[in-house]
N, C-alpha and C positions, 0 to 999 in steps of 0.2 A: 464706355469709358471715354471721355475727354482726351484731346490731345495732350493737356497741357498735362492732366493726370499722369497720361502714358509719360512725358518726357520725367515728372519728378521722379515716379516708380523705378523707370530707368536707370534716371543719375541715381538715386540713391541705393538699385542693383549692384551699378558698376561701382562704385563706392567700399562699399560693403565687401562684397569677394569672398564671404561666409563659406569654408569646405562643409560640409553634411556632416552632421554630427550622429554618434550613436543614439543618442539621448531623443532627436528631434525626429519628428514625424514629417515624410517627404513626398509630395501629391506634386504630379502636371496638370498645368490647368489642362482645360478642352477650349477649343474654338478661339483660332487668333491670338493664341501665344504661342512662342516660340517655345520650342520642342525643349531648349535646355534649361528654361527659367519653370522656378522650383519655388515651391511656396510651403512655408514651415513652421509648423506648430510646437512652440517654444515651451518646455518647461521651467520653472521658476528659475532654477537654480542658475541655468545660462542666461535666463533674460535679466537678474542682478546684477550679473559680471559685467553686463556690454554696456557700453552707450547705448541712448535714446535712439540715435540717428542709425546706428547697426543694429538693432533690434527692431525698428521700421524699415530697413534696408532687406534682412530676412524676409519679415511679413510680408516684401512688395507693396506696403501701403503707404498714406502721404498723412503727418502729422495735421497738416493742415487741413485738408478737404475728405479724409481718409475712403474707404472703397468705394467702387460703383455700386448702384444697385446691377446691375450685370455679374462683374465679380463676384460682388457677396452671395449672387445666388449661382456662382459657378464650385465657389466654398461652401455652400452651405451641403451641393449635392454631394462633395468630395468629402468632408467633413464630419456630415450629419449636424443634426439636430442639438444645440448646447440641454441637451440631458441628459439624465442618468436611468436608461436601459433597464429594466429587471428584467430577468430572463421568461418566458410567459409560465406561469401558475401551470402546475399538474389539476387537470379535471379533479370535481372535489370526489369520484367514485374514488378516481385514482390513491387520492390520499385515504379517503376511508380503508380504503383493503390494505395500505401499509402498514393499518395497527394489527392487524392480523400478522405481524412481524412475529410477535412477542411469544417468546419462549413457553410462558405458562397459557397466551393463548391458542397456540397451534396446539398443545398439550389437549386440552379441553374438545379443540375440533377433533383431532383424531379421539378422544373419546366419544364425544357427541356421534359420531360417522360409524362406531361400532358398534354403541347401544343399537343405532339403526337398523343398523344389518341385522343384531341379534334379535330386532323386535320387541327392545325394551323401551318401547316409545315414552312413557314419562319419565325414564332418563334422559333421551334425546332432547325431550321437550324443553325440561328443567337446565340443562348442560347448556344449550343454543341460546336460550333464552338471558342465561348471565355471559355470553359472550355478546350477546347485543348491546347488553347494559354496559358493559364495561367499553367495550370498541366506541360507542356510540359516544360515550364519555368523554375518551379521552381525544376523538376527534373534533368535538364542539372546543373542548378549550386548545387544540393545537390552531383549530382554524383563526381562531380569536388572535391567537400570537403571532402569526405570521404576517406581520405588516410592516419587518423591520427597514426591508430596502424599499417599501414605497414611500416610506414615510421623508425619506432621502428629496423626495422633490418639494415636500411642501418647505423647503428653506430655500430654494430657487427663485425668486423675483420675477413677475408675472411680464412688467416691462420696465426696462430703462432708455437712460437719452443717450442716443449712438448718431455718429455723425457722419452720414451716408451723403457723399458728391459734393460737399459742401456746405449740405442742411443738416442742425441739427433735427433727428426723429425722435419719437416716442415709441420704441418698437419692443414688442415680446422676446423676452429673454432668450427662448431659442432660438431664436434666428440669428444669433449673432454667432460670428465666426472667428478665426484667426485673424487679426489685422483689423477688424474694426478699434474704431476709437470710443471710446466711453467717455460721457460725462459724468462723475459721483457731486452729490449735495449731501445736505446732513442728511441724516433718518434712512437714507434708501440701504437696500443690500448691493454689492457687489455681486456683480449675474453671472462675471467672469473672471478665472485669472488673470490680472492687469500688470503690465510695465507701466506704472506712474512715470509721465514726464512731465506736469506742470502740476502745483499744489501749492493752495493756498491757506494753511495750518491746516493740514488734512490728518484729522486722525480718526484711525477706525479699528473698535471694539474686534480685538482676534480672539476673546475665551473664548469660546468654543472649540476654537484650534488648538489653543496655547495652553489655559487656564490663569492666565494673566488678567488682573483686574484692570491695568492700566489700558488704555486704547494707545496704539505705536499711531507714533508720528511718522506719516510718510514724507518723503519727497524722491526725487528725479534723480539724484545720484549716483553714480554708478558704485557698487561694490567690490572689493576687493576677490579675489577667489579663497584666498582663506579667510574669511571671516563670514561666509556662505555654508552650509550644509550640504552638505551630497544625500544627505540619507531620509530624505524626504521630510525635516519639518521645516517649518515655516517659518522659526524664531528668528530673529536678525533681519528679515530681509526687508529693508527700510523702504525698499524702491518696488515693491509691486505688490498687488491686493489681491488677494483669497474669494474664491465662490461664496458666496453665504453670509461674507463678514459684514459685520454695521458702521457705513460712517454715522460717527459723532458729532463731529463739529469739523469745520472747514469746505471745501471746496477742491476738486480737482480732476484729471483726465490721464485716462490712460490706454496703452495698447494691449486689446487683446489678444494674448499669447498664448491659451489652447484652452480649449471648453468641453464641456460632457465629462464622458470619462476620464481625459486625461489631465482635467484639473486635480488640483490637491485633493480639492473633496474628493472626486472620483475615485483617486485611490484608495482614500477610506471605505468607499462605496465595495469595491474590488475586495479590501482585504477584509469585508464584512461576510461578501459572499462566500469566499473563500474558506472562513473561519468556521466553524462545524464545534456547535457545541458538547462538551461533554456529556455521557449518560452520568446522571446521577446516582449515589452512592446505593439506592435501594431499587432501581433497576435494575443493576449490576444483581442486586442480592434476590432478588425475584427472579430476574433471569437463571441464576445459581438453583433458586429452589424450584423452576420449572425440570428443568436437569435433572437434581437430584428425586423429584416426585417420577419422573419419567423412568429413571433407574428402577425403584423401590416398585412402580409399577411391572416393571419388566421381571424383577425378582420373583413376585408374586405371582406370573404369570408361571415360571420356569418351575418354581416350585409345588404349585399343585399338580401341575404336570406328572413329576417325580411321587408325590406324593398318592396321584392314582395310578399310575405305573406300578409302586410298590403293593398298590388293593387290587393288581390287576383288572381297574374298572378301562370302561371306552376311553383312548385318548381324545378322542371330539368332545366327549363330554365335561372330560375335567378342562381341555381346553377350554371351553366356552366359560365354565366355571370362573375358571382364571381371570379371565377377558374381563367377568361378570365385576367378582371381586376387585381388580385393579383399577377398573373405571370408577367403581363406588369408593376406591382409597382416594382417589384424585378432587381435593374441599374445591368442588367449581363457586363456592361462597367466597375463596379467598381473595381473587381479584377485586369482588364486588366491593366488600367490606372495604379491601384497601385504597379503592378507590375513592369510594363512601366519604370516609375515615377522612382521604387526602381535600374532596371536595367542601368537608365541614371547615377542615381549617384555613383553606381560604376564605371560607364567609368569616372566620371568627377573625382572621388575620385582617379580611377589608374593613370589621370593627374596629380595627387598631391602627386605621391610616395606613396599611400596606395591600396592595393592591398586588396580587402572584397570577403569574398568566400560564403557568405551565404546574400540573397537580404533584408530579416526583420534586418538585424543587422545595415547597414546604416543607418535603422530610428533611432534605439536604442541608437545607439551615441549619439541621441539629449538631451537625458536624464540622462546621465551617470551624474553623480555627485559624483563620488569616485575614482578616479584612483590610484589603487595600482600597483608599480612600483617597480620594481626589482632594485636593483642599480650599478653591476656590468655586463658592456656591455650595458647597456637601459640608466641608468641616465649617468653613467659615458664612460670611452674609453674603458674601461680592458685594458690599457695601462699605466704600473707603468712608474710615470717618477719622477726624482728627482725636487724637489721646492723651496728646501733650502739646505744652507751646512755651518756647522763650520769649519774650520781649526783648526789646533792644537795654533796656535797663537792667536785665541781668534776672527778672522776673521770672519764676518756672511753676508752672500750673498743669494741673490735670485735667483733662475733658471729658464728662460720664456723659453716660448716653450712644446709645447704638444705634448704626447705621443712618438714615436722613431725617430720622424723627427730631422736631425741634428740643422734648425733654430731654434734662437734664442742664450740668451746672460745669462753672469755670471753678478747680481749687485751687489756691494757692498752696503749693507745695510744704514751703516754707512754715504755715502756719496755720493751713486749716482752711480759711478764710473764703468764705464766696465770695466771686471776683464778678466785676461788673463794667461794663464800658468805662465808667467817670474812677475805677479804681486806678488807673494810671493814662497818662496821657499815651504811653507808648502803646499800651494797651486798648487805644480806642481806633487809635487807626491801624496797628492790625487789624481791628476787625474791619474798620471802613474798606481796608487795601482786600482783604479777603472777600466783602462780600462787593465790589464794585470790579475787581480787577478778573470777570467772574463771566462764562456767555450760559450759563445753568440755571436752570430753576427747577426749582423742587415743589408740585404742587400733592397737597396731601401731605400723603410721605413717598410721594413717587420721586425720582428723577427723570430731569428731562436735559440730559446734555453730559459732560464728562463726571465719571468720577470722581477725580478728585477735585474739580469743582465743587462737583454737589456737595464732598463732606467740610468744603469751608464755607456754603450757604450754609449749610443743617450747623455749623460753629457760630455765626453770628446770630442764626436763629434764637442761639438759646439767650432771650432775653438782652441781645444787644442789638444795639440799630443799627442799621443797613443807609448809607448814602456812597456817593463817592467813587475814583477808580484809580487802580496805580499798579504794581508791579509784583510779580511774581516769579520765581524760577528756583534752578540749583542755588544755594548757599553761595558757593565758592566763588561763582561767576557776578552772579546780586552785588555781592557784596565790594567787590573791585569797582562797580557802576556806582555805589554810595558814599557822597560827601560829608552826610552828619548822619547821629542818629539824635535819640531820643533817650535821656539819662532818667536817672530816678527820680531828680526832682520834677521831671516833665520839660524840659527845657535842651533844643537844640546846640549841640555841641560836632564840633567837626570830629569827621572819623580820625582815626590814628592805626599805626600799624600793628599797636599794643590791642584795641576794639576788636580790629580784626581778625587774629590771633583769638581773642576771645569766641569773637561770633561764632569761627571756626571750629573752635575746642566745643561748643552749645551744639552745634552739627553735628559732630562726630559725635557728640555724648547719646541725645538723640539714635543717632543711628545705628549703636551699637545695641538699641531693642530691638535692631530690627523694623522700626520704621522709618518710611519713605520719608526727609525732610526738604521741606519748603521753605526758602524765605521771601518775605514780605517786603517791600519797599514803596515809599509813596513821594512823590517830587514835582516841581513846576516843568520838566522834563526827563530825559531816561540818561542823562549827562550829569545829571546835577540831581539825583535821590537822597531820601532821607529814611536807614533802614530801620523797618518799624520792630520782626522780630522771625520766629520762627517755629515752625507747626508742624509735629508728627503725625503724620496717619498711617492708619493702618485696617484692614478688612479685619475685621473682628470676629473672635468664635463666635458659633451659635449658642443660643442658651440650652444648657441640657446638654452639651457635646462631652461635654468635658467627663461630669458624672457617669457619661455610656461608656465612652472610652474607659474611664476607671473600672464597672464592672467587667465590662468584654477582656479587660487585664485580668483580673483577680479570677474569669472562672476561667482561663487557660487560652484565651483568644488573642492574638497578637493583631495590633493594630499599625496598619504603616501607610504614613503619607507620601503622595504622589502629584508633584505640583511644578507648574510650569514659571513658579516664582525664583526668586534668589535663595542663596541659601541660609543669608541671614533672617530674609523676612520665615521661609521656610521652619528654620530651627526656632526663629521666636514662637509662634504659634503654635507649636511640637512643643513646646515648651509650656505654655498658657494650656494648653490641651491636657497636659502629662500622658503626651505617648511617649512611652517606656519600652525594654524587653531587649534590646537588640546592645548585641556586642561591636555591629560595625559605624564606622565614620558615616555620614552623609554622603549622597554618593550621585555627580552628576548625571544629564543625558550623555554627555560627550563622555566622562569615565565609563557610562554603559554600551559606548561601542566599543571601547575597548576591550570590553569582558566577554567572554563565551558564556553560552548560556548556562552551560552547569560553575558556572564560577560559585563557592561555596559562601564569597562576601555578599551577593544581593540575599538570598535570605537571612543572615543575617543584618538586615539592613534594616530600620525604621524609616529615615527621611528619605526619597528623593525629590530632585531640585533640576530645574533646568530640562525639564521631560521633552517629547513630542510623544505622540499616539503611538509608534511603534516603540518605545522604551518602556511605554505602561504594561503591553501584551508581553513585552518580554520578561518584565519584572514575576506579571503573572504567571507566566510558563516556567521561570524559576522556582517559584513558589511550589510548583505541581509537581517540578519534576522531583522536590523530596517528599512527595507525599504529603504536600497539604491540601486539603480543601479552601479554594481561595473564593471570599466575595470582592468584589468589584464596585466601591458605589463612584459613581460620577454623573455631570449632568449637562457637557458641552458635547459638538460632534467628534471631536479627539478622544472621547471616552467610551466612543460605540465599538471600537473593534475589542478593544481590553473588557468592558462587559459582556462581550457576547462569548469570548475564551476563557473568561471566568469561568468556577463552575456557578459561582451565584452574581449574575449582572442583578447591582439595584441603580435606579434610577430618582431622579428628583421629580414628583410630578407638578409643583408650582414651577419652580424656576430651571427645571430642565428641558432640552430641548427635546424636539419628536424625538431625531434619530436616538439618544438615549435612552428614551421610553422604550421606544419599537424596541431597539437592541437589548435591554435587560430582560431578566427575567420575573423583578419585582418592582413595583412602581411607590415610591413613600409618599403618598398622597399628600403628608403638611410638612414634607424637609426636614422632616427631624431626626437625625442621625440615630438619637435614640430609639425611634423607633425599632431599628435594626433588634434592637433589645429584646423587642417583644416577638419578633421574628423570630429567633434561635430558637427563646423559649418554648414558641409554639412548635419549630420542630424537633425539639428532642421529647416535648410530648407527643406529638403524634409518632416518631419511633415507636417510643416506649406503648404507647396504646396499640400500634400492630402487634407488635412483640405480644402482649397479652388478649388481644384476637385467636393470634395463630397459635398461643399454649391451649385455648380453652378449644376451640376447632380441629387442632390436631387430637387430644387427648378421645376427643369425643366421638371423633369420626374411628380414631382407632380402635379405641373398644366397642363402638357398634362390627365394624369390619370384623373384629377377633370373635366374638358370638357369630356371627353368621356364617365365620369360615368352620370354626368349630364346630359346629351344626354341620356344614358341608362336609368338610372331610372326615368325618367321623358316623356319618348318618345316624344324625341325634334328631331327635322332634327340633322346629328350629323354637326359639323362646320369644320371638317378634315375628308377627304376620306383615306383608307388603306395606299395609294401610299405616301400620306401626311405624313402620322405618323412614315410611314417607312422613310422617308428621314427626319424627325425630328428627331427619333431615331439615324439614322447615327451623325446628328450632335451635338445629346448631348451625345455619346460616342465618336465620333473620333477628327477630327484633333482639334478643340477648347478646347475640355475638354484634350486631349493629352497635349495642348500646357502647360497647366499649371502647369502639372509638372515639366517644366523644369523654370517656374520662376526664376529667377537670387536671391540668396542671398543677403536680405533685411539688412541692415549694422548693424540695430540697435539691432538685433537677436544675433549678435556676443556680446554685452553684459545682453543677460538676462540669467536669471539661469535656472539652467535646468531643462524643463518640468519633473512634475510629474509623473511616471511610471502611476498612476492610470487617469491622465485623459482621461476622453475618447476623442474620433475622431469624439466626434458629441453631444458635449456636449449642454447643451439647448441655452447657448446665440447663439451661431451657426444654432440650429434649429428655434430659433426663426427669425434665419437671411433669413432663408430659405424659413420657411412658410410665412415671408412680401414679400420677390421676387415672389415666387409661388401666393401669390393673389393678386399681381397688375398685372402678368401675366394674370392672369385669367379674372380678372375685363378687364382690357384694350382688350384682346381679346372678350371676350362677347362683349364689346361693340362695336367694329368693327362689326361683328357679326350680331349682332341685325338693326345696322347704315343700312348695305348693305341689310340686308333681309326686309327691308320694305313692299315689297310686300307678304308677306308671303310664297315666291316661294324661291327653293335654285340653285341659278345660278352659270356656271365658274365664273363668278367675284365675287362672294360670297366668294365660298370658296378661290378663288386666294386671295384677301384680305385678309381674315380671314389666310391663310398661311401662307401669307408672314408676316403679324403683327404678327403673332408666333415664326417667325425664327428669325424678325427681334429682339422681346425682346430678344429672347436666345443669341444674341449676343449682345447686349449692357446689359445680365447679367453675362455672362461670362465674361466683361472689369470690370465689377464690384468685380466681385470677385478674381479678381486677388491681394487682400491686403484684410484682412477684417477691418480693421478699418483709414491704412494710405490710402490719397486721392491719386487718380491715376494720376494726375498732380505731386505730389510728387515723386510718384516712378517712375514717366515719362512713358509717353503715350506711346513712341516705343521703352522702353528701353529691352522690351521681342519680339525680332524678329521673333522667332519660331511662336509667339501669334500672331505676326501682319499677316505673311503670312498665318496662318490657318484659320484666321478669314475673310481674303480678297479670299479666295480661297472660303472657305464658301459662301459671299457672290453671288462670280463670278458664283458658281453653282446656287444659287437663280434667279440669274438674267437669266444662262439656261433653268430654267425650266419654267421662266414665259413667257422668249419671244423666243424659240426657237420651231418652232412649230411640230417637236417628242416630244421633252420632254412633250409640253403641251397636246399632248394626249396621254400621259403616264399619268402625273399627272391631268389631268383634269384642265389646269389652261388654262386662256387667259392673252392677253395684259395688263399691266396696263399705265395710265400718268403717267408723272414724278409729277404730283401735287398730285395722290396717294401716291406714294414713298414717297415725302414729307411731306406729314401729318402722315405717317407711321413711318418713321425716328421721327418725333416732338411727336409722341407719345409713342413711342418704349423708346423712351429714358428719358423717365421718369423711369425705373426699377434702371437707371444708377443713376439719381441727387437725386432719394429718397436716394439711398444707400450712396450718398457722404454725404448728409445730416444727415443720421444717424451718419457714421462714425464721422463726426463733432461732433456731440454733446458727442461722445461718448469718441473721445478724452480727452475734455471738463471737460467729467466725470473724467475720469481719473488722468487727471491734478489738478484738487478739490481735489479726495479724495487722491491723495499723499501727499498734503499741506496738508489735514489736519487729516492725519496720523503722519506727520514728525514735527505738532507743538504739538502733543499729544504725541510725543516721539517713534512712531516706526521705527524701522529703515526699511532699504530696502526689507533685505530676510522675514519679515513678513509682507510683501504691495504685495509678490509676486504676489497671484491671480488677483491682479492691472495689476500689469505689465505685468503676463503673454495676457492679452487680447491686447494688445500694438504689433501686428506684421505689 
């Protein structure tokens, strides 16, 4: 360090006389400073408040020449490095054995671990073998997801221009410390939280932060302390720049006030780690059914117990018995299938532009019933474009056409009329003033410079000509600067105060849509204008928003915006949108610190206005705490913490940032809000397709169990040999039960509300459905059974019969449960090809093993007639017209009791448990 260095740092110590703040972070240097000088890492909120010269006075650095390279590398070691730390990765073994968490798969191991012992190796085999599958699974796609806090650096800036001893450098963004001085141009990021103390029309893009389309204008100012933020956002603060943000246009320099972690970002960084997403609604409910399988197995154990207790046989042996039977109760195909199941509708969801990074969250869609929506880039374009305009002659015209694209036309309100430069003269230098008074270009349909520039090129674009340059700003200000305007007949006339009063009333009319108004002025200088007129913009819906929002209303989903705009432009767009539902006011960020989190007005709330990142998570956490299922879509880094404590983070993937991506849970590959549509869809289908997995799995697996145990504690001949049971097992885990995950999406599902988070995956009407298929299984097998053993001897055609009426119910209960209550005539017999070719393959193996003569001394089968087959089929198939039968009546039911809910006055959303049984 320079003398002269040392004498400014000094005076500008003594100066200062800063006490230590709670808020600030307080390091001695080493080597050659005095013991009591103290060097401090400013957070925004206090570096607003101070002057320039007290906020350099803190840093100990010099505005003009600012740090040594000595200093800077005495902060850098004190300091650290300006990045954002992830804490280091668990080895991936580590993660792999954490899915071995899971309730129903620890279930499985201790199964697996007992076959062993018992020396039932092709249980062990078969049990291990789908915990590989399923473990293996769902750690390929957690590893994929887990990239939310690296992705945290890639909006970090590789190098900026820092002004070390008096040169300016070109240095790496982490190397920079407290007290360095920054240089910003257009186009670059911000590397650092900055105190702006020189700016020359410096404005820099903060959505990401905010969700503000507009870029704030900085400058050097000092702020008041109330009109500052304590509670960590960023909005107001005119005089210092955000990690990550984009200059736009201007020029200017500032002091670095703290970096890494304890910038703004960083905190987001922090309260990402922090944030622990919720298990999803069918975790929960697996986890529930590992429990209740582990009970029911323990029952089973307890009870044969008692059972040969009562026949005075060995207790070792009925134990083992027990052991036998409750690991064979335990469907180790259930995980698989629902896995399966979860992995297809991710492929079928990345057909539809959404991209899901975690497999339990496609169910979870099915249940959402809260979509909280960010509004700027999710609802809307983030592309300002004008909508309206006055002329100075009293002129009012509409502007069609979205976002920077040159199509579309000027209307004349008034009368229809396409309007064109040479239609008035006031109207032509509007547009001259709009496209010259302008530092924007728009190549393509891209932008390259301010918003609201760009949307008064993309205005004069349409078909009017471009020269010229003059004036632009707020109405009210303009308009005191203008000496004439321009009258109808085209002809300048001096302003009056009567004019202005006019222009004025044009502004306010304007702005009570809810857009931003500008006006226009052009003159031989900015003393002496001539005001030409005046032009609304606004960020425009997306196409297709509006239509989603309407159904996500009508099948019971409440949608509610979350935006860091006003509340006029907010409620305009709410408007244009038609989000609806909510009994409460619109409701600030600042009214949301006021509120506790259980306050009973945020959910009933539609619009909020005036956000930061932490008012979004809490809006969410509102949401949750009465029991909604909340999605989250956003697409800046203010919307990574509230994505990730959703239970459903979705993400923009053209125009959203990493951290968004990384942080959600589902990624909309073309921005289309609608898509979300096809999302739900797909998961209240795949609910409803496990649901009818685990009817036809349970039923089947029950009544193989109830023969076997009947057999056992009864010492019966058994009526299935090992080989039997083992190729029954195959086919009530593989291709049949497969098939039905991929059931096609039932139409009528697309209008019901959305399941309950609390119901379960096996609720009793469902069991109930289960244990009537399981004992007409059992009955009709017995009595096959019984038919053939007449002689009280067990022959191949005993048990061949008795197998085949086995296999054959499980597949005329499989067609059955392909719907549980609509007729399979309805949803159409082959309308599930996957089902028809699994079922026919099924068969074709049956028919292997009865008449091909390896197979039949593997499985111990002989020949049968086809007048067997046929009474096997006329019998088998009664599992099917019982259950169409039910379904019948149960429609039936259904249809009764909505009539007479809706003549006693209830409406729809409280008939739901009606309707929910209706898939």
């Amino acid at each position: 360090m320079t003398s002269a260095q040392s004498a400014d740092i000094a005076a500008a110590a003594a100066e200062s006389s800063l006490p230590v703040s709670s808020n600030s972070t307080a390091v001695n240097l080493e080597s050659g400073q005095p013991p009591d000088m103290q060097v401090y890492s400013l957070k925004a909120p206090q570096a607003a408040v101070r002057g320039v010269d007290e906020v350099a006075g803190s840093l100990r650095t010099s505005l003009r020449d600012g740090l040594s390279q000595a200093e800077a590398d005495v902060r850098l070691r004190r300091f650290g490095p300006n990045e954002i730390e992830s804490p280091p990765d668990d080895p991936l073994w580590q993660k792999y054995l954490e899915q071995f968490k899971d309730p129903m798969i620890l279930l499985l191991l201790c199964s697996a671990v007992i076959s062993l012992l018992m020396r039932q190796f092709d249980d062990a085999v078969s049990i291990s073998l789908a915990i590989v599958i399923v473990v293996t699974v769902a750690f390929i796609q957690e590893y994929r997801s887990e990239k939310a806090l690296g992705a945290l650096k890639k909006l970090v800036p590789y190098k900026c221009y820092c002004l070390r001893s008096g040169i300016l450098q070109f240095l790496y963004a982490r190397d920079l410390v407290p007290g360095d001085i920054v240089h910003l141009n257009v186009g670059c990021r911000v590397p650092a939280d900055l105190r702006v103390f020189e700016s020359t029309d410096l404005r820099i893009d903060e959505a990401s932060f905010t969700g503000e389309t507009d870029p704030v204008l900085k400058s050097a100012t000092q702020l008041h302390e109330s009109n500052v933020s304590t509670g960590g956002s960023v909005v107001g603060m005119k005089n210092c720049a955000f990690t990550g943000t984009l200059v736009r246009c201007g020029t200017g320099k500032g002091i670095v006030i703290c970096t890494g972690e304890e910038s703004a970002f960083g905190d987001i960084f922090r309260a990402m780690q922090e944030e622990e997403a919720p298990k999803t609604p069918l975790q929960r409910n697996m986890d529930r059914l590992g429990k209740q399988l582990s009970f029911y197995s323990l029952c089973i154990i307890v009870g044969i117990v008692i059972i040969g207790l009562l026949q005075r046989r060995q207790m070792l042996e009925m134990f083992q018995i027990g052991v036998s039977l409750a690991v064979a109760a335990i469907p180790e195909g259930l995980p698989i299938v629902v896995t399966v199941t979860l992995a297809i509708g991710v492929m079928r969801m990345a057909k539809r532009n959404a991209i899901v990074k975690k497999l339990p969250v496609v169910e979870t869609l099915g249940c959402v019933n809260v979509v909280c929506s960010d509004k700027t880039g999710t609802l809307t374009q983030n592309e300002m474009t004008v909508t309206r305009l006055i002329t100075s002659d009293g002129l009012a015209a509409t502007v069609s056409g979205v976002g920077y694209a040159a199509a579309g036309d000027v209307v004349a309100e008034a009368n229809g009329a396409r309007l064109t430069a040479s239609s008035t003269v006031a109207l032509r230098w509007l547009c001259l003033t709009a496209s010259c008074c302008n530092n924007a270009e728009i190549r393509g349909n891209e932008l390259h410079g301010q918003p609201t520039e760009g949307a008064l090129v993309a205005l004069v674009n349409k078909d009017l000509p471009t020269t010229v340059f003059f004036v632009k700003g707020a109405p009210d200000r303009l308009v005191r600067a203008c000496t004439s305007y321009w009258n109808e007949r085209g002809q300048l006339e001096s302003m009056t105060s009567g004019q202005e009063t006019r222009i004025n009333d044009w502004a306010a009319q304007l702005g009570v849509g809810g857009l931003r108004v500008l006006g226009l002025a052009c003159g031989p200088d900015q003393q002496n204008l001539t005001f030409c007129g005046l032009v609304g913009l606004l960020d425009p819906p997306r196409p297709g928003v509006k239509d989603s929002i309407r159904f996500l209303q009508q099948s019971g989903v409440l949608v509610t915006m979350i935006t860091g705009d006003a509340m006029e432009t907010a409620c305009t767009i709410a408007r244009q949108l038609g989000i609806s539902g909510g009994t409460g006011q619109p409701i600030s960020g600042e009214q949301l610190d006021q509120m506790q989190p259980d306050d009973p007005r945020i959910p009933e709330t539609r619009i909020f206005y005036r956000t930061s990142p932490r008012h979004k998570n809490k809006i969410v956490r509102a949401f949750q705490a009465v029991g909604k299922v909340v999605a989250m879509t956003g697409d800046g880094v203010n919307d990574a913490v509230a994505l990730k404590a959703a239970d459903i983070g979705i993400a923009m993937g053209m125009m959203g940032t990493e951290v968004s991506k990384e942080a959600a849970d589902m990624i909309l590959i073309d921005d289309h809000f609608q898509t979300i549509l096809a999302a739900v869809e797909e998961g209240k289908a795949i609910f409803h397709n496990i649901r009818c997995f685990i009817r036809f799995q349970l039923s089947t697996s029950i009544a193989a169990l109830t023969l076997v145990t009947m057999a056992t504690v009864f010492n019966l001949p058994s009526p299935l040999n090992a080989m039997q049971i083992l190729w029954i097992n195959i086919l009530m885990d593989g291709p049949p039960a497969q098939s039905l995950g991929v059931e096609p999406l039932d139409p009528d599902l697309r209008k019901k509300p959305p399941r309950r988070p609390s119901d379960s995956v096996l609720p009793m009407e469902l069991l109930l459905g289960v244990l009537r298929s399981a004992l007409i299984i059992v009955a009709g097998t017995l009595f096959v059974f019984h038919r053939e053993m007449s002689d009280n001897k067990v022959t191949p055609r005993d048990t061949t019969m008795t197998f085949t009426c086995f296999v054959l119910f499980d597949m005329f209960n499989a067609l059955s449960c392909r719907s549980k209550s609509k007729s399979i005539f309805t949803i159409g017999l082959f309308s599930n090809r996957t089902f028809c070719i699994a079922v026919g393959l099924s068969l074709i193996g049956q028919l292997l093993v009865i008449y091909v003569p390896p197979f039949q001394a593997i499985f111990q089968t002989e020949a049968l007639y086809a007048t067997d087959l046929l009474f096997l089929v006329c019998l088998c198939s009664t599992v099917f017209w019982i259950s169409e039968l039910a379904k019948l009546m149960h429609r039936h039911h259904y249809n009764f009791s909505r009539a007479a809910l809706s003549l006693i006055g209830f409406n729809n959303r409280r008939s739901t448990k009606f309707s929910d049984s209706i898939v």
